[in-house]
KOLMITI-921671 format. One record per residue: residue number from 1; residue in one letter; x, y, z of N, C-alpha, C in turn. Coordinates in nm, 3 decimals. Layout:
BEGIN
ROZA   pos   code        nx        ny        nz       cax       cay       caz        cx        cy        cz
ROZA   NUM      A         X         Y         Z         X         Y         Z         X         Y         Z
...
END
This chain:
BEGIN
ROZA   pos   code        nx        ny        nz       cax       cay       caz        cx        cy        cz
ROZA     1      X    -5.273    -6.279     6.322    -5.316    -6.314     6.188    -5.323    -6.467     6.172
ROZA     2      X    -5.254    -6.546     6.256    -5.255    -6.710     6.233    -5.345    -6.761     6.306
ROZA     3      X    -5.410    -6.675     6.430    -5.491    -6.724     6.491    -5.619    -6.674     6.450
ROZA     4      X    -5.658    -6.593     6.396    -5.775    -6.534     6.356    -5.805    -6.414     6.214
ROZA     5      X    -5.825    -6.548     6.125    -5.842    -6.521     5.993    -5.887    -6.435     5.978
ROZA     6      X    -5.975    -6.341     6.034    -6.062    -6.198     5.998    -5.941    -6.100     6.002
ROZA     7      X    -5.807    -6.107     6.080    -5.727    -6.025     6.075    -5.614    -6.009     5.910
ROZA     8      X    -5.678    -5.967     5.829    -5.598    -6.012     5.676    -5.506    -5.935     5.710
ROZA     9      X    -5.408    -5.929     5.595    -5.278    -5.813     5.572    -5.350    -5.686     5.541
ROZA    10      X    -5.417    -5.687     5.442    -5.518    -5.577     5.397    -5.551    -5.494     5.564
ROZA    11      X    -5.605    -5.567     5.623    -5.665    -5.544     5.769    -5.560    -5.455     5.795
ROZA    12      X    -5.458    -5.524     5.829    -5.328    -5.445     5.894    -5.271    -5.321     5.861
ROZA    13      X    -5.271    -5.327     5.680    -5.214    -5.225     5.637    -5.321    -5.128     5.644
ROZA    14      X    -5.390    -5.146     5.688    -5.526    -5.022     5.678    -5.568    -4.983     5.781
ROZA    15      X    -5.489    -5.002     5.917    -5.440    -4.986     6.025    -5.335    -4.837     6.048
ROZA    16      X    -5.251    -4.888     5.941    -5.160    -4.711     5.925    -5.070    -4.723     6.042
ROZA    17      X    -5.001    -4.841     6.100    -4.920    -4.810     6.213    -4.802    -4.787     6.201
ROZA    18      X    -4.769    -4.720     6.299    -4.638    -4.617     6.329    -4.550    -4.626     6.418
ROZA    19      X    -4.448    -4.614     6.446    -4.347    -4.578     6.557    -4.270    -4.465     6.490
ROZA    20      X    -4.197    -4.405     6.618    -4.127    -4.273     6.604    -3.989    -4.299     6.671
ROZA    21      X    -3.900    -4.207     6.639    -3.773    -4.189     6.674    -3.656    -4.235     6.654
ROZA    22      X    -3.655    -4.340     6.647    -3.519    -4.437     6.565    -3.401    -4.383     6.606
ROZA    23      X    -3.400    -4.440     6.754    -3.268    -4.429     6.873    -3.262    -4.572     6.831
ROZA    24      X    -3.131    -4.651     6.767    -3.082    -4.781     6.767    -3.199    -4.853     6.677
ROZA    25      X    -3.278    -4.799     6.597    -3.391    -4.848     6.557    -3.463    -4.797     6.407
ROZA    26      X    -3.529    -4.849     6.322    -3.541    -5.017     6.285    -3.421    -5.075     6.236
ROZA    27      X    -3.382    -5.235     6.334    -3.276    -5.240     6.261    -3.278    -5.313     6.159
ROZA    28      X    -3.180    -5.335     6.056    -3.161    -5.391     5.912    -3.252    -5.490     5.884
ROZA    29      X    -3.274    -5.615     5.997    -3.353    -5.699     5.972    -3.536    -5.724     5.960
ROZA    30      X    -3.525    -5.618     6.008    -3.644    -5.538     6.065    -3.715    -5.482     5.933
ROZA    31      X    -3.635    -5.418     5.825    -3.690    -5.316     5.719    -3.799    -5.353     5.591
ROZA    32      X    -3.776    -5.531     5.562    -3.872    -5.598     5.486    -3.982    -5.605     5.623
ROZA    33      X    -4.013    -5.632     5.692    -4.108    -5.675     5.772    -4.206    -5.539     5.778
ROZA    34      X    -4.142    -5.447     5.797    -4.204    -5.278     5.771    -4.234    -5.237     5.656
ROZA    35      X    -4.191    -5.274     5.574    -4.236    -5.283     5.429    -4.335    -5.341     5.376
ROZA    36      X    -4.375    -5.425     5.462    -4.444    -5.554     5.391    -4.567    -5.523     5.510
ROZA    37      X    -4.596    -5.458     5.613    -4.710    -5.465     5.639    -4.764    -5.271     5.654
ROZA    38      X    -4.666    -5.232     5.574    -4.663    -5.072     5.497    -4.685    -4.967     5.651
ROZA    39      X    -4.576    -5.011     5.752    -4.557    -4.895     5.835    -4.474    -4.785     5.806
ROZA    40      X    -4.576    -4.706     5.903    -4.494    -4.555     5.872    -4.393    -4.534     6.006
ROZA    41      X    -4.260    -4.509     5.970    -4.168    -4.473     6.053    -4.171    -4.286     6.058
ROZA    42      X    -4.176    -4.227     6.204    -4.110    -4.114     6.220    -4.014    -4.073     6.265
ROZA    43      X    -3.856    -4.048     6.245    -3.764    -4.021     6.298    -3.723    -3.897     6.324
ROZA    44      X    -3.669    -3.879     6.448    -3.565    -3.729     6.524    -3.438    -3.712     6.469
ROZA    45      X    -3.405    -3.651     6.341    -3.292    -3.606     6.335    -3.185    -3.597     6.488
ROZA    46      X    -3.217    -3.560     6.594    -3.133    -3.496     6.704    -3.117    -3.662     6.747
ROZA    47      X    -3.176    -3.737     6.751    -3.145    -3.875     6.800    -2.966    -3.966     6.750
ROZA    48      X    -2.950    -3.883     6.651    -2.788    -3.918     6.619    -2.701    -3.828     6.703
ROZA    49      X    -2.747    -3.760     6.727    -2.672    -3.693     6.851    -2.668    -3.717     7.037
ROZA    50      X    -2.805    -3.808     7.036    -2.883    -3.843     7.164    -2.775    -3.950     7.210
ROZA    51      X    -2.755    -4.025     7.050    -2.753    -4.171     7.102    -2.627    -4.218     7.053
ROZA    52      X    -2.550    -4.062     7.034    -2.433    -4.147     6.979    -2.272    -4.182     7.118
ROZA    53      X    -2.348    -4.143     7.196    -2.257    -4.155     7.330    -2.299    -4.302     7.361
ROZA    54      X    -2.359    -4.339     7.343    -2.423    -4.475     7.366    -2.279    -4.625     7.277
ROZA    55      X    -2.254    -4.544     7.158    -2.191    -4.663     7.097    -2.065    -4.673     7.178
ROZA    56      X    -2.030    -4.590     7.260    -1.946    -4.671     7.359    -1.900    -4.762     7.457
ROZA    57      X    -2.039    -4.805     7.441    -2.115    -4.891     7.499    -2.107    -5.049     7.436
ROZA    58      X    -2.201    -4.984     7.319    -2.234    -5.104     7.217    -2.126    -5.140     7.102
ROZA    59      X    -2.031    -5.023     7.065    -1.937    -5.055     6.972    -2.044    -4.974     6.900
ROZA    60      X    -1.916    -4.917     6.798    -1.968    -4.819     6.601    -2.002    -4.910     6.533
ROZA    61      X    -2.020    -5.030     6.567    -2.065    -5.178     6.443    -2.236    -5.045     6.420
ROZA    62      X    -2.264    -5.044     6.526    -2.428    -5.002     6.549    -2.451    -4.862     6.531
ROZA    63      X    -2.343    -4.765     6.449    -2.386    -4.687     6.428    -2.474    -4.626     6.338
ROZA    64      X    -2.524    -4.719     6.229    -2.578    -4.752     6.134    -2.734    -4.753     6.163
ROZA    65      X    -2.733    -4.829     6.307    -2.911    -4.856     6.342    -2.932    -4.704     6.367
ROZA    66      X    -2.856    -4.650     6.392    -2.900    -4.494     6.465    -3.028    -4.388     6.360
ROZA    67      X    -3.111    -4.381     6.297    -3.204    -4.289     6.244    -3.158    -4.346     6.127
ROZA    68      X    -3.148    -4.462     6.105    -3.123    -4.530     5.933    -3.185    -4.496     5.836
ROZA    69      X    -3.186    -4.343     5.794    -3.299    -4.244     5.733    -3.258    -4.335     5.553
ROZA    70      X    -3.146    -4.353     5.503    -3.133    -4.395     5.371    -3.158    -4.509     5.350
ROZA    71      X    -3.154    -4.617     5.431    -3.218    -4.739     5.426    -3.356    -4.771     5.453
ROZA    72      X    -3.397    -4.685     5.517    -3.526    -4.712     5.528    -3.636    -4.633     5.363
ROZA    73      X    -3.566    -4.484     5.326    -3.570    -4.476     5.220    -3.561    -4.588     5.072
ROZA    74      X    -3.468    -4.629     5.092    -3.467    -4.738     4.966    -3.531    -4.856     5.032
ROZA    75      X    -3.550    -4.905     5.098    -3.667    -5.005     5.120    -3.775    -4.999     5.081
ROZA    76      X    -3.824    -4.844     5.051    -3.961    -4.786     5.029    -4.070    -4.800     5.144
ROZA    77      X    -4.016    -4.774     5.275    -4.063    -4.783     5.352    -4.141    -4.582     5.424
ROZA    78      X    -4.235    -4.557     5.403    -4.332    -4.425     5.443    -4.199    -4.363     5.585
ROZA    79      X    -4.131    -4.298     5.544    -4.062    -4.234     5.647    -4.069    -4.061     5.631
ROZA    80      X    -4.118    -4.014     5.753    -4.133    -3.867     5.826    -4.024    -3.828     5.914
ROZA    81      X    -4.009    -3.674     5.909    -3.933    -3.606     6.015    -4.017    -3.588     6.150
ROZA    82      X    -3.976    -3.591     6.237    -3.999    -3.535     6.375    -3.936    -3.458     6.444
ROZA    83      X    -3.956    -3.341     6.508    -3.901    -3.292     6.585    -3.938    -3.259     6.736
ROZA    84      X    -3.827    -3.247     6.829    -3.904    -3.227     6.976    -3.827    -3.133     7.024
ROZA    85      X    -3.716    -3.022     6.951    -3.640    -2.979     7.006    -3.659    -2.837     7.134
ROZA    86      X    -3.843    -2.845     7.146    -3.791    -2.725     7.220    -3.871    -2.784     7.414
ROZA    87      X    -3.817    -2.986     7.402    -3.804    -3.011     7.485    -3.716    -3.032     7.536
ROZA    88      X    -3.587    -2.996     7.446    -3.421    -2.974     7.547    -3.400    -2.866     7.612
ROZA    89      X    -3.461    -2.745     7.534    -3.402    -2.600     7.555    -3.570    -2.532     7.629
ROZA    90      X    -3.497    -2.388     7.691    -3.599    -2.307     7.738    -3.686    -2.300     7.629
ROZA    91      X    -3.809    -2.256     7.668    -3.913    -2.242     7.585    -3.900    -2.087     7.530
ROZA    92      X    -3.879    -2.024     7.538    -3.777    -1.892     7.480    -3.654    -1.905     7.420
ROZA    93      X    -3.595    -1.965     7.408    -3.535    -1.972     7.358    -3.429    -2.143     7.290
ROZA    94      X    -3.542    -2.170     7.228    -3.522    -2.274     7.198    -3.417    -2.366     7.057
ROZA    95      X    -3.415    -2.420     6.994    -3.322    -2.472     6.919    -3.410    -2.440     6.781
ROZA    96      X    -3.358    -2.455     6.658    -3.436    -2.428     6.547    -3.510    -2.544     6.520
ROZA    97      X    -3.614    -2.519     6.411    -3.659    -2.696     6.444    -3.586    -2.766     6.314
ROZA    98      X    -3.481    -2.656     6.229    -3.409    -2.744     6.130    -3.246    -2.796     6.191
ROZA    99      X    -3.232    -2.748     6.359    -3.119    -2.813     6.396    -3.134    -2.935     6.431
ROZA   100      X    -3.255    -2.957     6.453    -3.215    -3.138     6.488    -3.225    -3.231     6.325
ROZA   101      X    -3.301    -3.144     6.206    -3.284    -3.201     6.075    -3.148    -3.231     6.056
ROZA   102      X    -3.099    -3.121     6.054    -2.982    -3.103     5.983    -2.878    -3.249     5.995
ROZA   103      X    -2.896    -3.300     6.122    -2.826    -3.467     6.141    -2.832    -3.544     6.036
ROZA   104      X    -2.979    -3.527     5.996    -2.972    -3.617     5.907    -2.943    -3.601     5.750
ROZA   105      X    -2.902    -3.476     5.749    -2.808    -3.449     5.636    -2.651    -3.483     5.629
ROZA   106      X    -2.567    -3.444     5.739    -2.481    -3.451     5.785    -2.412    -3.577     5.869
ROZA   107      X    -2.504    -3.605     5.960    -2.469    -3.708     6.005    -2.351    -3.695     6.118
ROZA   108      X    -2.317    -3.542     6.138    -2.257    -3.507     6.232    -2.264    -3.484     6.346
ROZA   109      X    -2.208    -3.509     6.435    -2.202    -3.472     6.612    -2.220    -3.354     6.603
ROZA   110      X    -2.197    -3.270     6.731    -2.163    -3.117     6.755    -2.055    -3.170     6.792
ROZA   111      X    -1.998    -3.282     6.837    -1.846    -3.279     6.841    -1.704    -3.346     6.718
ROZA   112      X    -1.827    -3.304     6.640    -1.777    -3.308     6.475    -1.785    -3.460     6.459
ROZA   113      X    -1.783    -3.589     6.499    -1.854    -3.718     6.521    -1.907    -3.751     6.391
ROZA   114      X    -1.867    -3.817     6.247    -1.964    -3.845     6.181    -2.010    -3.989     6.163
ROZA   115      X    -2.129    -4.019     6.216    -2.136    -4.160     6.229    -2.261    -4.195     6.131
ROZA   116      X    -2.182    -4.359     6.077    -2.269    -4.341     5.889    -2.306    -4.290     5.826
ROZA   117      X    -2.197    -4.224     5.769    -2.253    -4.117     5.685    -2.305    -4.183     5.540
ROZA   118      X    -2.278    -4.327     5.525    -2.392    -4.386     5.421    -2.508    -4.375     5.416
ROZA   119      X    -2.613    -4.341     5.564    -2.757    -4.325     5.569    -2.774    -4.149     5.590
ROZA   120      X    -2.681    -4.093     5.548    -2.722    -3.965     5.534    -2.846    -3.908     5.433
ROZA   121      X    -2.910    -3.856     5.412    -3.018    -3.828     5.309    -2.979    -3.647     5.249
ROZA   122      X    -3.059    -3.669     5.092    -3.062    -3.550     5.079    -3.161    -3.403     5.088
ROZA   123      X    -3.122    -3.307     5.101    -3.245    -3.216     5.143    -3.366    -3.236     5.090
ROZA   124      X    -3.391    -3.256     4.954    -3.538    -3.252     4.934    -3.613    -3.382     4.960
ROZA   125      X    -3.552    -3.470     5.000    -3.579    -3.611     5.084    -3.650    -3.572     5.166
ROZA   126      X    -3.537    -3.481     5.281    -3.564    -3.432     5.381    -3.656    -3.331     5.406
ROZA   127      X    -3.659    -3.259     5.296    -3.838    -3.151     5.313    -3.964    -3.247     5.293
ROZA   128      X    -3.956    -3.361     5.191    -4.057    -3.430     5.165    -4.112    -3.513     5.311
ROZA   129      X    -4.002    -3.547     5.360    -4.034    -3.598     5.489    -4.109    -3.527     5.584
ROZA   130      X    -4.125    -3.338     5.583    -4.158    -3.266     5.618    -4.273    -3.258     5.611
ROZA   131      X    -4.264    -3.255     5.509    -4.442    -3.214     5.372    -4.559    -3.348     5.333
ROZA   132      X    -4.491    -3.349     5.237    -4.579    -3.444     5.159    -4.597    -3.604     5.215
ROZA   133      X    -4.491    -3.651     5.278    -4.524    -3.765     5.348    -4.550    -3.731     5.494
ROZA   134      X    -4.543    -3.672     5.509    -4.600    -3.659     5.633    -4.730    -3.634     5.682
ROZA   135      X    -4.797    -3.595     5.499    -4.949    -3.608     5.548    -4.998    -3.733     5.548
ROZA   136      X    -4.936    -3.822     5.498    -4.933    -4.007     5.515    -4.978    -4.034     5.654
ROZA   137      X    -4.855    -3.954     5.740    -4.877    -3.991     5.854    -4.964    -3.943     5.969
ROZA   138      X    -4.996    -3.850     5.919    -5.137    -3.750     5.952    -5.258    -3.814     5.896
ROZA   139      X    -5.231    -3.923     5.824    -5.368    -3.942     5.737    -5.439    -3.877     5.654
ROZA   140      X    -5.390    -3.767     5.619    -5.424    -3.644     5.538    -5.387    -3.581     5.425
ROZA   141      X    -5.369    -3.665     5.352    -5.281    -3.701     5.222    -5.355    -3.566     5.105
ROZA   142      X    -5.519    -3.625     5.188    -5.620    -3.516     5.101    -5.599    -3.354     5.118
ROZA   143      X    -5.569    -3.365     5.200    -5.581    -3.207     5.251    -5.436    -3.147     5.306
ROZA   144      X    -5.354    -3.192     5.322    -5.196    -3.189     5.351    -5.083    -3.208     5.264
ROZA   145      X    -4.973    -3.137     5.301    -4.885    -3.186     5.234    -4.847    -3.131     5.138
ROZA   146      X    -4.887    -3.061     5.049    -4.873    -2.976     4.908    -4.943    -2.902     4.889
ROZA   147      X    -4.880    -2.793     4.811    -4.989    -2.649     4.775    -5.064    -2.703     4.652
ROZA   148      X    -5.218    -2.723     4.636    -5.243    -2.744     4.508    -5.388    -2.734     4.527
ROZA   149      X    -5.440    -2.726     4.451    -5.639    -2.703     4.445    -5.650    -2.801     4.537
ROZA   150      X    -5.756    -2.760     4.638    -5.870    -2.855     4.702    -5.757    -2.894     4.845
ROZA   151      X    -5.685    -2.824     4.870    -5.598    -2.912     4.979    -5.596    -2.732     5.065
ROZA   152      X    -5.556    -2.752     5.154    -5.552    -2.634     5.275    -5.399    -2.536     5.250
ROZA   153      X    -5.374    -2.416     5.242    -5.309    -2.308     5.170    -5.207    -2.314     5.340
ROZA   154      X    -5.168    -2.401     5.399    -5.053    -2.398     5.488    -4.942    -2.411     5.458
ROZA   155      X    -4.862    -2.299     5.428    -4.721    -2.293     5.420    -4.635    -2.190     5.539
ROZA   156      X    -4.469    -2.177     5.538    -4.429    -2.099     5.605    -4.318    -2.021     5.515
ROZA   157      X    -4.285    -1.926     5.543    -4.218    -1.823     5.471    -4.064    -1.829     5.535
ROZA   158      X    -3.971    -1.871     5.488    -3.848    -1.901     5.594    -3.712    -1.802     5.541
ROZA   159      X    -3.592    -1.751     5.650    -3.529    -1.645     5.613    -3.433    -1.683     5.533
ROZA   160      X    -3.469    -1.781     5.483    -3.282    -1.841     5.377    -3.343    -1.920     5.286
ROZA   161      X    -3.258    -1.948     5.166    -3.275    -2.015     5.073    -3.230    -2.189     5.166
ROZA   162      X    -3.363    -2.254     5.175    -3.296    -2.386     5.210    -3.170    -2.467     5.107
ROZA   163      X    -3.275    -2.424     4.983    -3.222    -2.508     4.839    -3.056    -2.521     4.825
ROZA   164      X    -2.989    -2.371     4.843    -2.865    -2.342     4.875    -2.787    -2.324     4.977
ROZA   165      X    -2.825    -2.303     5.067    -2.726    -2.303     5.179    -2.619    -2.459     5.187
ROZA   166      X    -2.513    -2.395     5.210    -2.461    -2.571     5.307    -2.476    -2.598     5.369
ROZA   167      X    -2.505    -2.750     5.389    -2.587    -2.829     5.467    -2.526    -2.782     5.585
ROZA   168      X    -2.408    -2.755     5.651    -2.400    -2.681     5.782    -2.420    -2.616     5.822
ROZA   169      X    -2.532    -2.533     5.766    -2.587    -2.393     5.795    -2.726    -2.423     5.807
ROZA   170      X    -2.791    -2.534     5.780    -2.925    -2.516     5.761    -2.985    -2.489     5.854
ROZA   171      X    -2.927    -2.516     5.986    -3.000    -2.507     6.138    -3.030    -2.367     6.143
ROZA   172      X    -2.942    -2.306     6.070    -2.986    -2.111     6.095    -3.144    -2.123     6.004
ROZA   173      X    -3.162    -2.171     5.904    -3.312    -2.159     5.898    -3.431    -2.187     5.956
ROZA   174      X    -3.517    -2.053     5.946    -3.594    -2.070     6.065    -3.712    -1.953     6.016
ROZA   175      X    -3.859    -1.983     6.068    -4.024    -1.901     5.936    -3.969    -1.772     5.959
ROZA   176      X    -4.024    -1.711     5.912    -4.101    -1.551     5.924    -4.194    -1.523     5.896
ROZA   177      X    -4.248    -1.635     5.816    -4.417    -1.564     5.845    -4.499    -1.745     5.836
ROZA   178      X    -4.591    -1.765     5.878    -4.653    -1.902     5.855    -4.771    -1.846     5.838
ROZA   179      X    -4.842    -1.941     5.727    -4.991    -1.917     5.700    -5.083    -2.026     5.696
ROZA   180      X    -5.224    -2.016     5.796    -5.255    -2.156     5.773    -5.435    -2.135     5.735
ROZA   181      X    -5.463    -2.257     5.610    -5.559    -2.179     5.493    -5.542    -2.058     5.445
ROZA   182      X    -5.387    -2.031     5.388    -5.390    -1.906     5.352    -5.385    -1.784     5.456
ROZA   183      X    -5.394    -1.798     5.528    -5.427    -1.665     5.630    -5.281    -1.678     5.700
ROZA   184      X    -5.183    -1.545     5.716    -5.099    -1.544     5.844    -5.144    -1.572     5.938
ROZA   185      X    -5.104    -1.621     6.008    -5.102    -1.561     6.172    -4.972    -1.615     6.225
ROZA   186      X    -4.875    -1.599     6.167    -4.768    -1.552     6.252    -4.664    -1.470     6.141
ROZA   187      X    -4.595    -1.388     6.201    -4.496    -1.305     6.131    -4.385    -1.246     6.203
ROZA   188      X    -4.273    -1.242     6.221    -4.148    -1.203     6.260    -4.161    -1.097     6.257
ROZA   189      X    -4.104    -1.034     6.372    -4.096    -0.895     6.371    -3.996    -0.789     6.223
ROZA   190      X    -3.898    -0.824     6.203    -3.810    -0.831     6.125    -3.893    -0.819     5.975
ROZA   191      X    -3.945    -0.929     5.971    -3.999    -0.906     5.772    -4.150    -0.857     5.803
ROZA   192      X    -4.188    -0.877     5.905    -4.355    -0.861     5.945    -4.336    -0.635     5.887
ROZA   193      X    -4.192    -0.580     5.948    -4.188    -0.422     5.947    -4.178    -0.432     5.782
ROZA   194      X    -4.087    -0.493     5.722    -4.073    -0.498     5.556    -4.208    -0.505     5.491
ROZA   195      X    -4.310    -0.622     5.502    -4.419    -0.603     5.413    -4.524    -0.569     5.469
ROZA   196      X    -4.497    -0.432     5.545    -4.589    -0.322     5.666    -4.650    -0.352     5.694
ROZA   197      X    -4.674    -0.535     5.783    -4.779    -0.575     5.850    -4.695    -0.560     6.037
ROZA   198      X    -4.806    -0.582     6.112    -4.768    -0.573     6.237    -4.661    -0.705     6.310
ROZA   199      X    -4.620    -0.739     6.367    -4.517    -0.858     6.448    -4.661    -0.926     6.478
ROZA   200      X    -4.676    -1.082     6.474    -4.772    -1.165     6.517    -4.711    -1.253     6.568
ROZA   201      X    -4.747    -1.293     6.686    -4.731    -1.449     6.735    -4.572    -1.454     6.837
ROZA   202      X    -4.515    -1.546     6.852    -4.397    -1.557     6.947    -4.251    -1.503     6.860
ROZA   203      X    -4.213    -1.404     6.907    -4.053    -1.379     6.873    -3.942    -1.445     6.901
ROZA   204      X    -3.921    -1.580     6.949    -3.800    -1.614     7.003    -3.681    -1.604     6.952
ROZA   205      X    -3.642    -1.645     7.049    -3.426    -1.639     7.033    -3.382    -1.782     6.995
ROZA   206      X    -3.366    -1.759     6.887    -3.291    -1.891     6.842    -3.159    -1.966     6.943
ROZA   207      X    -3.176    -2.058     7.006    -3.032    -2.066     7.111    -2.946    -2.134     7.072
ROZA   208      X    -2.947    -2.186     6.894    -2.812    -2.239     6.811    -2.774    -2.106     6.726
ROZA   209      X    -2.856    -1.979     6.736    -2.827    -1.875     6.603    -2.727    -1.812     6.654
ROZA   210      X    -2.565    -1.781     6.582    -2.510    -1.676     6.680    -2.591    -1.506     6.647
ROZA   211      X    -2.527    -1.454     6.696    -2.557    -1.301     6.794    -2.525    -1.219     6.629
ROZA   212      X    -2.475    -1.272     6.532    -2.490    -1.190     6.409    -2.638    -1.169     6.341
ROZA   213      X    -2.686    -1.281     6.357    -2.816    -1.273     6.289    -2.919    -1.262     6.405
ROZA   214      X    -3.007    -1.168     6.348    -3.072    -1.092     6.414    -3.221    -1.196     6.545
ROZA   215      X    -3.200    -1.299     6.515    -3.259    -1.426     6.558    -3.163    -1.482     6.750
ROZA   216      X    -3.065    -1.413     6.703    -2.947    -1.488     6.773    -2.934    -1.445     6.922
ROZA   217      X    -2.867    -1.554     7.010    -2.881    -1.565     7.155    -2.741    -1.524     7.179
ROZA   218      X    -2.600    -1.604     7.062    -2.519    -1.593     7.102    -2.434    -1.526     7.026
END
């Protein structure tokens, strides 16, 4: 931009750029600068879990940079969920894709570990990050993101009340039916027999669900 005036801020911000994951990252000093040329951050819930073996390294001063989901929030900085979880686990049986969320509710290890729990966020933060900003980051603000006239009828039908559960449970939620423009095409075997349509699409085994619920590996 100092070397070549055709590059304005306008220019930049209309660019729409992004990074993902926020292992040790953006840190504090970092969050006006992202603000100010209106990037969109996507972060991995599971990355507080990735990277928290790491502060043994660096010292807990830095546990803070780890998926700084509430600071980057009040900065007013465009922040999305990401998930990659069913590149840890078998492809059959993979992780839910609200267990790697759930971190960033919690802010907990699996070895009970809670590191800053000041940048913890709350659930409907955390669905919006899902939804509605995330068609930001899709670019698709028009057609994404919310059920409402003139936008595409994609939702998913899920087996629990997100709204209520405790936040330590949320990883057990997980679709049963997804519809995209309105149309199923996928349905759980389980509710697919309840509203006497046929099982569509992949059945997997949840490999965080225990063996009570009917989802479950263990």
């Amino acid at each position: 931009m100092k070397d070549d005036p055709s590059i304005t801020l306008d220019y930049i911000r209309s660019r729409h750029f992004s990074s993902d994951h926020c292992g040790f990252y953006p840190r504090p000093d970092q969050l006006p600068k992202l603000k100010y040329y209106e990037w969109i951050i996507s972060c991995n819930g599971s990355i507080v879990e990735r990277s928290a073996p790491w502060l043994k390294t660096y010292g807990m001063q830095y546990a803070k940079w780890i998926a700084p989901m509430k600071s980057l929030v009040d900065a007013g900085i465009r922040t999305v969920y990401e998930n990659e979880e069913s590149w840890f686990a078998n492809a059959d049986t993979p992780d839910t894709y609200m267990q790697g969320a759930m971190f960033l509710l919690t802010r907990k290890t699996k070895s009970g570990q809670i590191l800053a729990p000041e940048e913890a966020i709350d659930r409907i933060t955390l669905l919006k990050m899902m939804t509605s900003w995330a068609s930001d980051f899709m670019l698709k603000p028009d057609v994404l993101g919310t059920l409402e006239p003139g936008k595409f009828a994609d939702f998913v039908v899920l087996n629990k009340d997100y709204f209520s559960l405790p936040l330590e449970e949320i990883y057990s939620v997980y679709p049963i039916m997804t519809a995209v423009g309105g149309k199923p095409v996928f349905w759980r075997a389980d509710f697919a027999a309840e509203a006497g349509q046929k099982a569509v699409g992949p059945q997997l085994k949840y490999l965080n669900i225990p063996k009570t619920d009917p989802s479950g590996t263990k």
